[in-house]
Residue, then its C-alpha position, 0 to 999 in steps of 0.5 A: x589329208x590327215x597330215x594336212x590338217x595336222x599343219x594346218x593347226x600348228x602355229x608359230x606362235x600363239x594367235x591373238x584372240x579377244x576377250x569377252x566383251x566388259x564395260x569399265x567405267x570412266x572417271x571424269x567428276x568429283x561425284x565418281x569420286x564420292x561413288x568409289x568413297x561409298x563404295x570402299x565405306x560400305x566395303x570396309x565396314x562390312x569386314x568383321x576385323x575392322x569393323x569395331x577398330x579404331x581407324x586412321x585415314x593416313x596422309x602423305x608426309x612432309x617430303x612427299x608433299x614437297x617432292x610433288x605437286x596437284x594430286x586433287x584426287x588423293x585430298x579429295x578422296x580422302x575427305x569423301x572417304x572420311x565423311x562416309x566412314x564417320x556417317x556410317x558410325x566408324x571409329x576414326x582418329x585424326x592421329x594414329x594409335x597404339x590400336x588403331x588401323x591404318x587405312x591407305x590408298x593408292x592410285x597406278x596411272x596407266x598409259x596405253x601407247x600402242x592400242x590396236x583396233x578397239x571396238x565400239x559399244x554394243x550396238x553403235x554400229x545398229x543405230x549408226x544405220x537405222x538414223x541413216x535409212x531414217x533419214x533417207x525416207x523422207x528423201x524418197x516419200x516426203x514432202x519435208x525431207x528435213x522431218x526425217x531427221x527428228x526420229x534420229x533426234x529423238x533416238x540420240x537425247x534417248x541414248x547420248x548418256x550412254x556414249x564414251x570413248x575408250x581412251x588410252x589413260x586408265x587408273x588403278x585405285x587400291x585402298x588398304x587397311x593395314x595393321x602392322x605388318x598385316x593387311x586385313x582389307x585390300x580393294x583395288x578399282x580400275x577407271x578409265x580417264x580423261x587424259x587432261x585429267x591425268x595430273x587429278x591422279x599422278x601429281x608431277x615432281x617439282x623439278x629440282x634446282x641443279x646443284x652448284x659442283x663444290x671442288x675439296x679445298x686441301x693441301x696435300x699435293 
């Protein structure tokens, strides 16, 4: 029995197991943007070592922005991050300084391919049952079976903001104050988004247009 049960807790390889249960918020408006730009504001100015800099909010060069094409989130955000940060009194440059910090953001789109099964919120599968034995009560009592239908009604307007799909297009947005080869502010935001939106945070390269061949002209046989 005792070797049995030795057996019988071994294994091939190790079992997949879930994690605990976390929500992460979806990004799907200029507004959310605005919420992450107060965030990393008030985030940055809490910082004793960069507090009292002069700060500049970097912008991508003239090769990068030839090479690609959309990135609404990466002017949007910096124009909210620029509001926020002067409002709250912060010391920006619109060009860089011998003493001032750089402040830079960056945005990983990730693309899930192959997800498994992926539970739904916390309760859905409650209220999915409690609107149908709602509903059936009138089928069985009343004499106007379609009244069965406003407490349902009722419980979706209370609860409908709350609902979401997971998705497989997430981001990670990474904003950092650096000083010369020192990092003195680093915070990274991981959203779920909307897979149409997926150009908003990872602008496509222009293609480029193919290149002739050239064939060396020479003398020498």
């Amino acid at each position: 029995m005792l070797s049995g049960c030795f057996y019988a807790n071994t294994s091939q390889a190790p079992i997949a197991t879930t994690y605990p249960y976390t929500e992460q918020q979806r990004m799907q408006a200029a507004h959310h943007w605005d919420v992450l730009a107060r965030h990393e504001a008030t985030s940055i100015l809490q910082r004793e070592r960069v507090r009292n800099r002069d700060l500049h909010i970097s912008e991508p060069d003239n090769e990068a922005l030839h090479a690609y094409s959309g990135g609404e989130f990466g002017r949007g955000f910096r124009a909210l991050l620029t509001s926020e940060l002067v409002s709250r009194g912060a010391n920006l440059t619109t060009v860089p300084t011998a003493n001032s910090a750089n402040i830079t953001f960056d945005v990983e789109v990730v693309e899930h391919r192959d997800r498994g099964f992926i539970r739904p919120p916390v309760g859905a599968f409650t209220a999915l049952t409690a609107g149908i034995a709602v509903a059936t009560i009138p089928y069985n009592q009343w004499a106007e079976p379609a009244l069965g239908l406003i407490p349902a009604a009722m419980l979706a307007d209370t609860t409908s903001g709350s609902w979401t799909h997971t998705g497989d297009e997430e981001i990670i947005v990474t904003t950092q104050i650096i000083d010369g080869e020192r990092i003195l502010y680093s915070s990274s935001n991981i959203y779920y988004i909307n897979a149409g939106d997926r150009r908003q945070y990872a602008p496509h390269r222009v293609p480029q247009a193919p290149t002739t061949p050239s064939v060396p002209l020479t003398d020498t046989w």
